[in-house]
N, C-alpha and C positions, 0 to 999 in steps of 0.2 A: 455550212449547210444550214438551210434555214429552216427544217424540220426539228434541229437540236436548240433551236432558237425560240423554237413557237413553245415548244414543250414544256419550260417552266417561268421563263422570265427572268432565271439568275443566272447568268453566264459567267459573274466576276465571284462567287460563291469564295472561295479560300484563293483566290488567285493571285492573291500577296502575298502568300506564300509559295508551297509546293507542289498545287495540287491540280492537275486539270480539268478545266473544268466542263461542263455540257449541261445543258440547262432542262430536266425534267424534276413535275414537280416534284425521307425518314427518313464448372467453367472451364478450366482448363483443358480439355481434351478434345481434341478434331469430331467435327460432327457432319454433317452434311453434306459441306461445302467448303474443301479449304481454303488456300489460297487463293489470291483473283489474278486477274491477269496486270502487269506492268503496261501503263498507259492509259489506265481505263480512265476515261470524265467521270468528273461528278454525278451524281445522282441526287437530286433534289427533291423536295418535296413542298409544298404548301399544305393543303389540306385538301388535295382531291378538288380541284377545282371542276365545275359544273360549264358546259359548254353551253350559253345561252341562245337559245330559238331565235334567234333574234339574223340568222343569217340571208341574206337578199338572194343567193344562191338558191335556184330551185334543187334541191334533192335530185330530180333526175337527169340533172347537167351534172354531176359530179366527175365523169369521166371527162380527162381533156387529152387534150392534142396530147401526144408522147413526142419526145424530143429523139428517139431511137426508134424509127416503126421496124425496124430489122432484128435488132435486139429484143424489141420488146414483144416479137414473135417467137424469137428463138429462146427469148427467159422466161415467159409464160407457160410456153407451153412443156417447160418440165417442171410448172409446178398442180400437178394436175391434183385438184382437190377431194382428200379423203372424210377428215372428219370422223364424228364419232358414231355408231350405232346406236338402235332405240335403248342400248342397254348400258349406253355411255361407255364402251369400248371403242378402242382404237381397230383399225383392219387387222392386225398384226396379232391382238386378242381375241381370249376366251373367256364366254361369260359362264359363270357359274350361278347357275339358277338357285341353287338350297342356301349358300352363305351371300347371296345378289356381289358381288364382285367380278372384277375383267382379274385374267392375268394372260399370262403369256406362255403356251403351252410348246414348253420344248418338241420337236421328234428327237433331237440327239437326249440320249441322256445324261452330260456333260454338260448340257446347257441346263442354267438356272438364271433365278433373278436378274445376277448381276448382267448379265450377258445382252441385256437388251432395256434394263431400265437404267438410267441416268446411273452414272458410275458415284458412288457418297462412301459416309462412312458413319456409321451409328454413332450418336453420340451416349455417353455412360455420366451419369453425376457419382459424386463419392458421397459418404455420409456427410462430410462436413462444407458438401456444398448447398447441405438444406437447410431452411430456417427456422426461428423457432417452431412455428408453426406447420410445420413438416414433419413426416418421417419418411424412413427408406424403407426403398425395396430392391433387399441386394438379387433379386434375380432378375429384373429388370432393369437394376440400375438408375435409378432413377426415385427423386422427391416428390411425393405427394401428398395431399390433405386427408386426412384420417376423419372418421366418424365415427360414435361409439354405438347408434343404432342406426336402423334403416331411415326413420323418421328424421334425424339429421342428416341426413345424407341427404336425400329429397331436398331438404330445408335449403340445403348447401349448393345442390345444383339450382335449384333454382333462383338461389343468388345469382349464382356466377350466370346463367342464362341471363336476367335482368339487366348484371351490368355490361355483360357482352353486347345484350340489345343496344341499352342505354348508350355504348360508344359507338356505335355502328349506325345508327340511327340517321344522323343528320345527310349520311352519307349514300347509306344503302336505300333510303326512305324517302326522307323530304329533299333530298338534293342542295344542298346550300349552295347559294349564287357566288360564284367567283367570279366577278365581270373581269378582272386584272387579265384573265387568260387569252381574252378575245379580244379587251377594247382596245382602241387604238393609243390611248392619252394612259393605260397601263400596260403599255408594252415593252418597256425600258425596264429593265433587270433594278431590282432594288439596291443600293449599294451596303454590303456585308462587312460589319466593324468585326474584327475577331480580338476577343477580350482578354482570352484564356488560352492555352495550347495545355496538353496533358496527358502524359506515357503513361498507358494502358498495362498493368502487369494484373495479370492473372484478374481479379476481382476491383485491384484497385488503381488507383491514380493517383501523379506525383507529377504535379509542377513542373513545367518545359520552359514557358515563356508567358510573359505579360507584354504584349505589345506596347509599343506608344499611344497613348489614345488621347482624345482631347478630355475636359474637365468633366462634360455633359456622360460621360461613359465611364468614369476612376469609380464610382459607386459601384456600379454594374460590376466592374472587370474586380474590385474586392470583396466583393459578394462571395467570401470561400462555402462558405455554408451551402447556399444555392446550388453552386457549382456540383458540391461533393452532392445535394439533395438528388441533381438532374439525374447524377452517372448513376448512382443509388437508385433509382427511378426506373434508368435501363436496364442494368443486370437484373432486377426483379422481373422485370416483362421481358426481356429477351436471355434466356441463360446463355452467360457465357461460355461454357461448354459447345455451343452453334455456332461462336462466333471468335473461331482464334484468328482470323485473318484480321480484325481489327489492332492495330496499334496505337491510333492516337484520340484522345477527344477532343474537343474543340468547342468553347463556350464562345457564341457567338451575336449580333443580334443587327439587324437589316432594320427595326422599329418592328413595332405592332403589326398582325395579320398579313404578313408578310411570310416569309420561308418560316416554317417551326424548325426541318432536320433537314437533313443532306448525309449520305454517305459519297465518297467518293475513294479513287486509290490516290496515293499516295505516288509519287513522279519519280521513276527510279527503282522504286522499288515492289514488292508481292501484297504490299499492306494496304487495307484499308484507313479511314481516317471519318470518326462521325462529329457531326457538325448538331449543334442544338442552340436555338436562339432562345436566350434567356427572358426576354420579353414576353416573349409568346407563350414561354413555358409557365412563367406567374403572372399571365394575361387578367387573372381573377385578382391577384395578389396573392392565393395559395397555390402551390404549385400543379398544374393542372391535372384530370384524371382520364379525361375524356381524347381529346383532340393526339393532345400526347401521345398517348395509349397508341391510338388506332393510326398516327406518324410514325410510332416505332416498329409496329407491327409492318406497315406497309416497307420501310427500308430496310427491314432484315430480310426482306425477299429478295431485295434486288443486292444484297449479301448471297443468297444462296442460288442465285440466278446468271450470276455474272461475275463468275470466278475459274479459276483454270483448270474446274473438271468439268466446267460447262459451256468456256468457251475457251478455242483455240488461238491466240495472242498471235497477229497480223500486224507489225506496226505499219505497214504500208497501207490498213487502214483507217488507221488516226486521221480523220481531217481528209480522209479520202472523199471524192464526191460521190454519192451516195450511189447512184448505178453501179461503181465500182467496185464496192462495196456487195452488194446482191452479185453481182457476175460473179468474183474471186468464190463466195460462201454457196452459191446458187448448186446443189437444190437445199441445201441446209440454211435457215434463216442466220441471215447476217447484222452484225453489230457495229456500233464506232471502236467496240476493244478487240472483236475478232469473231469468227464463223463459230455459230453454235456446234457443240458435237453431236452429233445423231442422235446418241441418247439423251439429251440433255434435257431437264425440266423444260426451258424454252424453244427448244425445237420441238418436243412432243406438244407444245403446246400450242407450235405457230402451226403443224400439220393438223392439230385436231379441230383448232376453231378460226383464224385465220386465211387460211392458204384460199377459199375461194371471193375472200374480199380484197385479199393483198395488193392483188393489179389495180384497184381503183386507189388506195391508200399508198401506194407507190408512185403512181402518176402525181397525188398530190406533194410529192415532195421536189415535184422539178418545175411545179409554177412558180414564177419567177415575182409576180407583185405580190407584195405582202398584203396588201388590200384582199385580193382576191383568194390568197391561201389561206386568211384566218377566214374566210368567211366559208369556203369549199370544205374548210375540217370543222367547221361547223356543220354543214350541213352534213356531210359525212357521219358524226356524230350521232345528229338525227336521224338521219335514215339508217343507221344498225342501232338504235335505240335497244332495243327488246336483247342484243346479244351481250351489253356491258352491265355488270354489276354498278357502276359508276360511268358518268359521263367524261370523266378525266380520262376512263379507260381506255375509251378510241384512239385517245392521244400515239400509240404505237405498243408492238407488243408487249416491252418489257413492262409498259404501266399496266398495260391491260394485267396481266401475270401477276405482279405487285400486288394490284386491286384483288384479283382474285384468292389469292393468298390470305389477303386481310379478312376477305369473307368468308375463308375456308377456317379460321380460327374466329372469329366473331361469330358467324351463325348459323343455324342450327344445319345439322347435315339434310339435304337436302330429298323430298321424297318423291319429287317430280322431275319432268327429263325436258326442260329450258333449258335452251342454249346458256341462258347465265345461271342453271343451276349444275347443269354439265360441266363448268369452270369452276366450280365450289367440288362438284365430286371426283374431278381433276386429280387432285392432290389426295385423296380415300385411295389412291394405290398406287401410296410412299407409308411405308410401317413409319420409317424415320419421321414424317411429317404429322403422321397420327399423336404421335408420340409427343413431339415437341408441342402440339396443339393442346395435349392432358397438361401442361407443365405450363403454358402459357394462360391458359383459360385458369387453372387453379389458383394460381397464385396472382389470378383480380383480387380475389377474394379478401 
């Protein structure tokens, strides 16, 4: 399917190993999201690539021929578009005007939260999973940055604001050019040396395997230091406490501005497996603070988005074509690893902003010249302009979701009701995601 083709450019990602693959383009205790689903592709990242203006496709040609006019009567029309209210609620919710929040107001009184938001699971830190510069809070569980006055405190958020901006920047802002994603002469998948393999226990990591590699990559692949620096690098920005379904890491490297991360599961079995190219990560020569950052942030979403409380495991279809795929899930948004659940982060998300553009962004996945579909998801691109936080994010739900995730902990919460500020205040009703965002943003610092 050449939608999972367009998406990131690395289809051969770990494929020499275990792992399969699909091409878009990033302690101890269960937190959010556990396990994923067995079969799931890869999940890739570069760095939010930028869809270039640059397509011959008028914008209001983007609707083509359907290859099913009977079907795509009968699949359309149950997904008839909600969206969210001026108050950035779903239909389903209640706003609450004194604390400005949606929730979900039972009539049974047996119903609560769980009952209708994405089924998780809080995560808890111990004392000694904070760092020096940490302390705890045993009734919240959880490490945070302490201040001894108000006047530091100020000091302090306003760091961490700067360096959130500072990483978010090129992204949310100036848009940095990725021509790789569109051009024709960069649309061949980079080919991925894996250096390192490495079992993931609890905080740390232990040596699996050193592949064969040629002379140009034995520097690289004995680089222990780096290695342990990268994984070192993640556990501080993503706690591992959010992310037990990870088992393996993977020191890897494609050359220069090419893939930085990849999550992907593992073939066989419940496990994820993350991928980091070493290149890119000491692209400066120190190891990087920026790019990184806002790659790791974006693939822990698609950890928390695409796992087996959030999607139900179909293997009929893996590699299914892609109609097949929306019919079997249809009215709940469908995957290559299986049908979202009703409550799921990415079904709440594909009904709230989504579901009235889907039929034009569905038709583009059944043209057939390659020519013609990078240029229609261009124009695509273009014409919902105003509803992406990023222009990678058109790319399909789960990146759009990804993105949004990234700018729901990068920047500031949002005080106006844009469609792409309604995807940043998305995620403002998950406590669990509030949460991880005070532990992510503090420990830039």
């Amino acid at each position: 399917m050449r939608w999972l083709v367009l998406l990131l450019l690395l289809v051969a990602c770990t494929a020499q190993t275990q792992v399969v693959f699909e091409v878009q383009p990033a302690n101890p205790e269960a937190v959010l999201v556990p396990t994923p689903v067995p079969d799931q592709p890869l999940q890739a990242t570069n760095k939010t690539p930028t869809i270039p203006a640059t397509s011959t496709i008028p914008v209001e040609t983007i609707p083509v021929v359907f290859v099913d006019e009977e079907f795509e009567a009968e699949f359309f029309d149950d997904y008839d578009y909600q969206g969210l209210d001026e108050n950035g609620c779903l239909p389903e919710e209640t706003y609450d005007e004194v604390d400005d929040y949606c929730y979900f107001d039972c009539i049974d009184e047996e119903c609560d939260y769980d009952e209708y938001y994405a089924d998780y699971e809080d995560f808890d830190m111990l004392p000694e999973d904070c760092y020096d510069f940490e302390q705890y809070d045993p009734i919240e569980k959880v490490c945070y940055v302490d201040c001894d006055t108000d006047e530091e405190c100020a000091a302090y958020d306003e760091r961490i604001d700067a360096l959130a901006e500072d990483i978010g920047d090129d992204y949310f802002e100036d848009g940095e050019d990725y021509p790789g994603m569109f051009d024709e002469e960069d649309r061949e998948e980079a080919e991925i040396t894996i250096l390192a393999v490495y079992t993931i226990n609890g905080e740390k990591i232990t040596l699996q395997d050193k592949p064969s590699v040629s002379a140009d990559f034995q520097a690289l692949q004995n680089d222990d230091a780096k290695h342990q620096a990268i994984w070192a690098k993640y556990i501080q920005t993503i706690p591992r406490e959010t992310t037990p379904m990870l088992s393996t890491f993977q020191v890897v490297t494609d050359g220069e501005d090419e893939t930085l991360a990849a999550v992907g599961i593992i073939e066989g079995t419940n496990k994820f497996e993350l991928l980091i190219d070493i290149k890119d990560a000491y692209l400066t020569g120190s190891l990087d603070n920026k790019d990184l950052t806002y790659t790791m942030i974006h693939e822990s979403a698609r950890l928390y988005t695409l796992n087996d409380k959030q999607l139900v495991a179909n293997e009929q279809l893996v590699e299914a074509d892609f109609l097949l795929q929306q019919q079997v899930c249809n009215p709940r948004y469908g995957t290559d690893e299986g049908c979202a659940t009703e409550k799921s982060y990415l079904n709440l998300y594909f009904k709230a902003f989504w579901k009235d553009i889907y039929p034009e962004w569905v038709k583009l996945q059944e043209v057939e010249s390659d020519d013609e579909y990078y240029s229609l998801s261009e124009a695509f691109g273009r014409k919902y302009d105003d509803r992406f936080l990023t222009e990678y994010a058109s790319s399909s739900v789960e990146e759009d979701i990804a993105e949004s995730f990234t700018g729901f902990v990068l920047k500031d919460k949002p005080t106006t009701s844009t469609v792409q500020d309604q995807k940043i205040l998305f995620w403002y009703r998950y406590p669990e995601m509030e949460k991880l965002r005070k532990v992510i943003r503090s420990r830039m610092g």
